[in-house]
N, C-alpha and C positions, 0 to 999 in steps of 0.2 A: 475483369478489365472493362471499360468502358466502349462502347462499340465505336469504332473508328465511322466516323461521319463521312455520306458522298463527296469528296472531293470536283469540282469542276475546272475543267480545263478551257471553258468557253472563252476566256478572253485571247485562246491561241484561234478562234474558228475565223474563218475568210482570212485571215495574216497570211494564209499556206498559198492561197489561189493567186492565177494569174504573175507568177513570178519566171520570168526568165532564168536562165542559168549561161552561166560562162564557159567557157572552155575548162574542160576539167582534168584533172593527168589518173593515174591508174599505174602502179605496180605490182610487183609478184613477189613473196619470198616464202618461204620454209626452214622447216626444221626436221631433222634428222633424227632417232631418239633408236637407244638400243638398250634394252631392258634383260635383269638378269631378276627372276619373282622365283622366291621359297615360300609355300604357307603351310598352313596346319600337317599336321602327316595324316588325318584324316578325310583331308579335301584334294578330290584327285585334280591336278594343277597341268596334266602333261609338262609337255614338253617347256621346259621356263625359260629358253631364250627366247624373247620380242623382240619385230621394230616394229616404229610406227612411222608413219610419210604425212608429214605436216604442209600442206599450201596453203599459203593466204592469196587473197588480193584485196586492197584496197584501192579507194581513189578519194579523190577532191574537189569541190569546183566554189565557187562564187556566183550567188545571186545577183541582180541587176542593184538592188536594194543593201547590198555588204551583208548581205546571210551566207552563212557556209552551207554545204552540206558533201557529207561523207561518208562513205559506205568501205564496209567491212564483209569479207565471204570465207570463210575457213571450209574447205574438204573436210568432208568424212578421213575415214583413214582406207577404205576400200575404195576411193574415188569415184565410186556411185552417187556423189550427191553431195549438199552440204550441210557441215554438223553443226554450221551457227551462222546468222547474219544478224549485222547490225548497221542501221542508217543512223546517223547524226545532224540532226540540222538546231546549228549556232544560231541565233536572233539577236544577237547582241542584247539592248537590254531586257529584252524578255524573257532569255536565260538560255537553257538547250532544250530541245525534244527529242530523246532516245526511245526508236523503234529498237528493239531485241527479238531477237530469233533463235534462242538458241545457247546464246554467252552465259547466261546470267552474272555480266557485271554491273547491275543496276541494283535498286532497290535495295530489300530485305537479303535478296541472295548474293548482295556485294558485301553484307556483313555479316555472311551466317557463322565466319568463325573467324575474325581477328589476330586471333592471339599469335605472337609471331612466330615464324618458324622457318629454316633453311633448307627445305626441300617439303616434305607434306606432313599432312597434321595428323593427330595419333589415330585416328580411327580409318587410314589412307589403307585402303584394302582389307575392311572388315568386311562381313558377309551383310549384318546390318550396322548403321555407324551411330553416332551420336545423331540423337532427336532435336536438330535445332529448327531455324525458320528459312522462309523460302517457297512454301508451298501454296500459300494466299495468292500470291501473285508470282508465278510460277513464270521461267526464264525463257517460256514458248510463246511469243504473238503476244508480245506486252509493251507497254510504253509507259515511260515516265519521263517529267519533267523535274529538269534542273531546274529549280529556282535560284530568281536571281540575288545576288549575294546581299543579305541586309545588315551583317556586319562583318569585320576581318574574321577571316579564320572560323566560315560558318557554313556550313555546307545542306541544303535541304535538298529532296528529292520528293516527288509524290509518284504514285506509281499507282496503274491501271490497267487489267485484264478483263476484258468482254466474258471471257467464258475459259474456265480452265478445265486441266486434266487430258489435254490432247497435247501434239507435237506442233511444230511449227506448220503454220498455216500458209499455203503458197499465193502467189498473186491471182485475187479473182476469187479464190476458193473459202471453204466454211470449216468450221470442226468444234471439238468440244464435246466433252460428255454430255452425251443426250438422255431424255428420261426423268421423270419422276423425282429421280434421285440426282440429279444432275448437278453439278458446280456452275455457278452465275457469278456473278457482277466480284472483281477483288480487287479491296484498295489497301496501299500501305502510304505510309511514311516515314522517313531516316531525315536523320539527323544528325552530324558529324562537324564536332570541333575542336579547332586548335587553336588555343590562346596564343596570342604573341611576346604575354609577358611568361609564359612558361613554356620554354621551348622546348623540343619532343614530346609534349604532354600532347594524347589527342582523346577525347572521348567522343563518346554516340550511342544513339540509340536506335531503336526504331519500333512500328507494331503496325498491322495490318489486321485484315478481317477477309473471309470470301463467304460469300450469301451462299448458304446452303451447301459449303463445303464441309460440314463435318461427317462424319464416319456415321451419326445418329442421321433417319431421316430428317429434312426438315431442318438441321439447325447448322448454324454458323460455325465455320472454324477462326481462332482467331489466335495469332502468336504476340507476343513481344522479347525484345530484347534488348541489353544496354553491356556499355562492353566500357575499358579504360587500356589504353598502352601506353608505355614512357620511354622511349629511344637515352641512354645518358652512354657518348662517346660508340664504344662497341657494344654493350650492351643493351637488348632489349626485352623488356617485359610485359607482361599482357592477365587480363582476367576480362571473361566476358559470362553474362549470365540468359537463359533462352528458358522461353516458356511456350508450350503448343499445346492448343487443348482444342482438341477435334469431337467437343462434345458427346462423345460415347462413355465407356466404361474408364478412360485412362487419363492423367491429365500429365502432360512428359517437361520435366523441369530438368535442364541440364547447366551444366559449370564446368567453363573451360579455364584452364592458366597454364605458364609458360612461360619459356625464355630463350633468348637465341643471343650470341655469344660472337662476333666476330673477330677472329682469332689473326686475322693481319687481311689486308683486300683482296685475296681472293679463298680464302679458309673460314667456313662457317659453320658453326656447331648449333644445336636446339635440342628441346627436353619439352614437350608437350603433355599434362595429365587432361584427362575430361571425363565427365561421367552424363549419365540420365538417370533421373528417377523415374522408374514407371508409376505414378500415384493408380494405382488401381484398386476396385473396391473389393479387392479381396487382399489377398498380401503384396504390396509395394515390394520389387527388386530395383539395384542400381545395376548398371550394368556400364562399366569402366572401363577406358582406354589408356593406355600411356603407349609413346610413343619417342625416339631420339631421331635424328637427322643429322646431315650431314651435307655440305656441298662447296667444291672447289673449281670455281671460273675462271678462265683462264681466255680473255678473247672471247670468239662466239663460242668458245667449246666449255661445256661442261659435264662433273663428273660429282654425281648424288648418288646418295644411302641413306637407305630408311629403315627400321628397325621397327615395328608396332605390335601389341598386343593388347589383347580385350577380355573381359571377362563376362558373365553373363550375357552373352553377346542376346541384342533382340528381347531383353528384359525374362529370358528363360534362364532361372537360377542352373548353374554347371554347365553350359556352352559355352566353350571359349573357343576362341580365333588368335593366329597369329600372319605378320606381316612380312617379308626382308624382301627389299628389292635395290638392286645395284642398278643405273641409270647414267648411260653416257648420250650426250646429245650434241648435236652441231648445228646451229644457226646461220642460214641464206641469206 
């Protein structure tokens, strides 16, 4: 694939400075989640009843000038800290600029698997899952811009990480693989649309590169992907195709498809298959997921099943894995 060219974000530099802010508001909500997890009989799982303690906060304000900006902070689940932030600041026609910390619902990793589903995708609790994209411009200390809309039903993003392979980076502070072998500079791009003379149709794509991220000294990792879904009444279906090649010995091609099935407004059914190729230069394995789901909403409450299994799990011919987990949750 062609190497994805520097991107520059200069026409957003000085637009940031010297901007006042408005009064701005701030609420709190959560979620409750009570998890019943079966897997393998070989994988010791203790005890398989979970919960988990979900806090948000968000807020709001207004620039002097009509820019927004908004901030997002999600807890851990131990309350020691937090397991994602994200700022947003609207420019009206300049588009948006998404600081991420953590989410990864931006970029490559807002499309690393499309295809629909009514609770989680087939490889939701493998030991390793399907090989897709996401790792160029990785969901820790990253920013992308929204590009502003150049026709209906068109959606662009560019995205950029200073230095991957670490955790979210605190105010003031540095990180990043350091070393010889280190990951530098990653850009992507996405692409998503929706025609307005075909309704439910949506495709996209996207591909990125990170300098010196591959698994070989010295060289580039670089993915692509392009995906199609079609919503018609209750029915939804999806095919998405991924490609990551971390310049070493392996080059990982994966294909995902699926359907999800809404069986009246609050009963949903799904069927997810996926696979990876391991291209390696010795003998190539797939190693395959399918997956079913389940989920009934009722209010803020809801009540999910999931069902997964995998075979050559991790591109090692005869490892498999399997998935079941029952999920009841309550929404603040």
């Amino acid at each position: 694939m062609n190497k994805l060219k520097k991107i520059g974000l200069t026409a957003l530099a000085g637009t940031l400075a010297s901007l006042s802010a408005q009064a701005g508001e701030m609420s709190v909500g959560g979620t409750a989640e009570l998890s019943y997890v079966q897997r393998n009989s070989n994988e010791v799982t203790g005890n398989p009843l979970g919960q988990k303690k979900n806090i948000t906060f968000s807020g709001s304000g207004e620039l002097d000038n009509g820019w927004t900006v908004s901030i997002y902070h999600a807890l851990n689940d131990t309350f020691t800290g937090q397991s994602s932030s994200t700022m947003t600041i609207g420019m009206g026609a300049l588009g948006s600029l998404y600081i991420d910390s953590g989410s990864g619902s931006f970029g490559l990793n807002a499309i690393d698997n499309v295809v629909p589903i009514a609770f989680e995708e087939a490889d939701y609790g493998m030991a390793t899952g399907l090989i897709d994209v996401g790792t160029v411009v990785g969901k820790q200390s990253s920013l992308h811009w929204a590009v502003p809309e150049i026709m209906s039903g068109l959606a662009l993003q560019v995205g950029y990480q200073p230095r991957g392979g670490a955790g979210a980076i605190s105010d003031g502070g540095s990180g990043g693989d350091v070393g010889s072998a280190a990951f530098k500079n990653g850009y992507s791009i996405t692409a998503q649309y929706s025609p307005e003379m075909l309704p439910g149709l949506k495709v996209g794509a996207g591909m990125g590169e990170n300098e010196d991220g591959g698994t070989a000294h010295g060289k580039d990792r670089e993915e692509q992907t392009w995906f199609a879904t079609y919503a018609f009444g209750p029915l939804s279906v999806g095919y998405q195709w991924s490609e990551d090649d971390d310049n070493a010995s392996t080059i990982y091609t994966s294909d995902v498809y699926g359907a999800s099935f809404n069986i009246n407004d609050v009963f949903s059914v799904s069927y997810q298959y996926g696979e990876t190729e391991y291209d390696k230069t010795a003998n190539d394995v797939v190693a395959e997921f399918e997956g079913i789901s389940a989920a009934y909403n009722v209010g803020p409450m809801a009540i999910k099943f999931t069902h997964n299994e995998g075979k050559n799990i991790g591109g090692t011919s005869g490892v498999n894995d399997e998935n079941r987990e029952l999920n009841l949750s309550m929404a603040f």
